[in-house]
N, C-alpha and C positions, 0 to 999 in steps of 0.2 A: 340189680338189687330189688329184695320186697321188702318189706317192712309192716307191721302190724302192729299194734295199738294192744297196751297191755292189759292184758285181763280179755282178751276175744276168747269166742269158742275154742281155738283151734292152737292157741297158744302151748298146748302139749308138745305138737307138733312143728310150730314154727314161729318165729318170731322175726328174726331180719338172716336174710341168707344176701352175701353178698359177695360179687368174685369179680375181680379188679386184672385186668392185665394189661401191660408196660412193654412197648416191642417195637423196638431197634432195628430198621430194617435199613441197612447199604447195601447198594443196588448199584447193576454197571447196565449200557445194555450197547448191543454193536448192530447196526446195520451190514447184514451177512449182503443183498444183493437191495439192487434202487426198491424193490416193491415188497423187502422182505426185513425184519426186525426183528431180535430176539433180545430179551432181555431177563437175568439170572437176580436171585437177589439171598440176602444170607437175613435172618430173622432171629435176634436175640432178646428174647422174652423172657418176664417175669409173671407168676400170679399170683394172687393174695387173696384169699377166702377168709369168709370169716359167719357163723353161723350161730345162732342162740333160739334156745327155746327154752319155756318152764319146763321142771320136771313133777310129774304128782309123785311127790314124796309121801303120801299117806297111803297111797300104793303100793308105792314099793317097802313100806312099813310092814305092811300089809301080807304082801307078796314074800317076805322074809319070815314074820312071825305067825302067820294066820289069819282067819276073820276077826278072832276073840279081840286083838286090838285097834278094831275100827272105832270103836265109840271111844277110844283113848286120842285118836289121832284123826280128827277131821278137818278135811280141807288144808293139809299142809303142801304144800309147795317150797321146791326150790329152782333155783337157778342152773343152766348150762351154758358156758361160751364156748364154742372151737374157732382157735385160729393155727393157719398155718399157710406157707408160703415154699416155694420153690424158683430157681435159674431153670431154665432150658432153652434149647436151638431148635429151629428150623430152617424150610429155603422155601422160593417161590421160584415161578418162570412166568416168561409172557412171551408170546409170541404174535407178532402184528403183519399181516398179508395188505399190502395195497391192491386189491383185484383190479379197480383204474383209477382214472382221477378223482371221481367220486364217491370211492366207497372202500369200508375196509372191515376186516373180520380179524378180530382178536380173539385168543386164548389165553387164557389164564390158570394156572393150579398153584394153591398152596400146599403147604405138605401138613400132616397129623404132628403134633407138637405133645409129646409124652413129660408127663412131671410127677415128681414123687412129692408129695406136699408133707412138710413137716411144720409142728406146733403143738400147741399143748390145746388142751381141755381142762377147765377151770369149773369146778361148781358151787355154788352159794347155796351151804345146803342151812336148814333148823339147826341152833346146836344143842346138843342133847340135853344140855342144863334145863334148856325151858321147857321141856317135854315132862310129861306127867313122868313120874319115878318109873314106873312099871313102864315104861319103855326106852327108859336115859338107854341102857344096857343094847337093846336092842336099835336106838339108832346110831349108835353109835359102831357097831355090826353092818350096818346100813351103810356108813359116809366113810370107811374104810374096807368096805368088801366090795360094792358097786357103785358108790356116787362119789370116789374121790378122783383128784385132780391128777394128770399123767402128761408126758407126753403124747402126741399121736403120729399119724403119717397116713397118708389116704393118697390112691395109683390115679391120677385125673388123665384123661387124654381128650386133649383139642382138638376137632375134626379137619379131617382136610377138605381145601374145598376146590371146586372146577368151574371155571366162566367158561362163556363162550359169547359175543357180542360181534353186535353189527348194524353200522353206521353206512350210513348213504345220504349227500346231498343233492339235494333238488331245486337250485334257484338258491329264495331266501331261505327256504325249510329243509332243515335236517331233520332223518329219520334214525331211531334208534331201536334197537331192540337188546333181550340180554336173558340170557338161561344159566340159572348157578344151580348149582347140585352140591348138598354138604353131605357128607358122611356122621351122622349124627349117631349112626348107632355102636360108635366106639365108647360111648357112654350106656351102660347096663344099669349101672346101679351108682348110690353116692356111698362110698364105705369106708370108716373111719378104725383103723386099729390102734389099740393101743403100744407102747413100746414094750411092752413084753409079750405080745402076740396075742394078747384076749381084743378079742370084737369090741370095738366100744360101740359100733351105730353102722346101718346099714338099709341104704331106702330104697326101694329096684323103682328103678328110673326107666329105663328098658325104651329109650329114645330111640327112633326110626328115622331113615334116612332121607331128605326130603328138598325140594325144588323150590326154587323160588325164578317166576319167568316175570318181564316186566316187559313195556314198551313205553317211549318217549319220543317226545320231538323238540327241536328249537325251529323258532322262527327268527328272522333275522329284519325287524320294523327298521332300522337304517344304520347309519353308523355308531349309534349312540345307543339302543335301545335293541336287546333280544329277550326273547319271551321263549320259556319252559314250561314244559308239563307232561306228565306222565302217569301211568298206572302199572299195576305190578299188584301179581298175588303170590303172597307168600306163606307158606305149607311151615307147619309147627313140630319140630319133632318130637312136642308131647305126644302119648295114646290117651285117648279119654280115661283108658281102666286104669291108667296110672298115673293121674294127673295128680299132685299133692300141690298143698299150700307154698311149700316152698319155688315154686315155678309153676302156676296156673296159668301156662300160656296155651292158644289156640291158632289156629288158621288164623290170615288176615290178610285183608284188600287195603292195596294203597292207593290212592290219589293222590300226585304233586302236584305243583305250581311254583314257577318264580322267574325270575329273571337278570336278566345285565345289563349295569350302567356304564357306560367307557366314559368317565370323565374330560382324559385327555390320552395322550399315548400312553402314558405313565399307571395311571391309576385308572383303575375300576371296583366299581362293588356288585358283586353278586347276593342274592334273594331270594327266600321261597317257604315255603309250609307246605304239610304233609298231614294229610287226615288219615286214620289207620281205623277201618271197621273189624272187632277183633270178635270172631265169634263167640261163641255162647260156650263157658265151657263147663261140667257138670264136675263134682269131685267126692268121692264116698271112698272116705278112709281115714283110717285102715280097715281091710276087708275080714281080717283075722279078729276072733274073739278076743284073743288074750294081747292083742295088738291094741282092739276098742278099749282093754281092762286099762291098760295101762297109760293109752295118751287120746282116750277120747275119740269119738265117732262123729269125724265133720261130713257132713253130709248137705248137699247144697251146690248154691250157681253162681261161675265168676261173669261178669258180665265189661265189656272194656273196651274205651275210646279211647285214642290217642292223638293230642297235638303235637308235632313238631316244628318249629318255627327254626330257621337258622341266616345266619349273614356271614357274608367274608370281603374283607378287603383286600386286594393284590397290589403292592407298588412296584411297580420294575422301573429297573434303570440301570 
């Protein structure tokens, strides 16, 4: 999710874009021979988006009747929500080599996860009473020819994605390593139609497909006490020329740290935090004139650090 503070520059544009997904994953897996493992799994997901931005309604005032009613209509604004939700399935595999006693090489692939998102579009527009006379007629032209509320339906597809990892121990110290590959560029564009097939919105996303390689260790301080830590760079499938508000995201380097407490046989708690240096990422849009007419020309640098902190507790018995 992003979110932005109302009344910014760029609120034409974007205000909170958020996408939620729910996924139910039963899983079997069979040991086919002593050094070999496979494991299948079935993935039943939910998603739920949800998307708002101002609208410059003094433009599209504007953009309906002319220039002549700019000094009738300034600085009006209204509102846009989309929401919309869909079911859908996928599968996974894993597959686990013991090459000998100290070392193993997994694989991994999820599958593309296809959804049709259905919901409506809501706008909170002026209502024409309080508009000067000389344009009641005309907004009201406005908030039932382009700014009224519908249902919609927008094609999303979830990438698929591929591991491949490898673990070796040495002593106390385990070494790890890990190469993921998502297919990001099943995502072109964000496009929203209406139910009766007019375009309601449509942003070219035009996301590239991209790596994320990492490396880790554990050490093993004694019965009681293991120590983690790791680095990993992870590849953005923004393009700079198409980075919009609604996802200003960039390349980024990780460093972790944490650790394990074995209390007793029973309980342990695991520990750790994750710094994320997230590149510099630049953003000028929309590049189109009549694009800048209508939702404003952000032009400017995201700049972005990240904590993560996390705990877990385990009881077995």
């Amino acid at each position: 999710m992003t979110e932005y503070e109302a009344g910014w520059a760029g609120r034409f544009q974007a205000l909170k874009s958020s996408i939620k997904t729910y996924n139910l994953n039963p899983a079997f897996s069979w040991k086919a021979a002593p050094e070999f493992a496979v494991g299948l799994g079935l993935n039943l997901q939910r998603l739920e988006g949800e998307f708002t931005n101002q609208v410059n309604y003094s433009g599209a005032l504007i953009s309906a009747g002319g220039a002549g009613v700019a000094p009738l209509t300034p600085n009006l604004e209204s509102s846009a929500l989309i929401k919309g939700a869909d079911n859908s399935t996928g599968w996974n595999i894993g597959l686990l080599w013991d090459l000998d006693a100290n070392t193993r090489l997994g694989f991994g692939y999820r599958s593309r996860v296809n959804y049709t998102l259905t919901g409506n579009v809501t706008f909170t527009n002026p209502a024409p009473s309080s508009l000067p006379a000389a344009v009641q007629g005309l907004a009201t032209a406005v908030n039932a020819g382009a700014l009224y509320n519908s249902g919609i339906s927008s094609d999303v597809k979830i990438p698929e994605i591929a591991n491949l990892s490898f673990f070796r121990t040495m002593g106390s110290w385990d070494l790890m390593a890990d190469a993921q590959w998502t297919r990001w560029s099943s995502i072109q564009s964000l496009t929203f139609m209406r139910d009766s097939g007019k375009l309601l919105q449509s942003t070219p996303e035009n996301f590239k497909d991209v790596w994320k390689l990492a490396l880790g260790f554990n050490y093993r301080q004694n019965d009681q006490w293991m120590w983690r830590g790791g680095l990993a760079y992870d590849q953005s499938p923004v393009q700079s020329a198409y980075r919009t508000p609604r996802l200003p995201d960039a390349d980024r380097t990780w460093l972790a740290g944490g650790g394990q407490y074995k209390m007793n046989h029973g309980f342990k708690f695991d520990f750790g935090a994750a710094y994320l240096w997230v590149k510099d990422g630049s953003v000028n849009t929309p590049a189109d004139a009549a694009g800048q007419a209508a939702y404003g020309l952000l032009n400017g640098k995201y700049i972005g650090r990240t904590w993560i902190l996390s705990g877990q507790g385990t009881w077995s018995f």
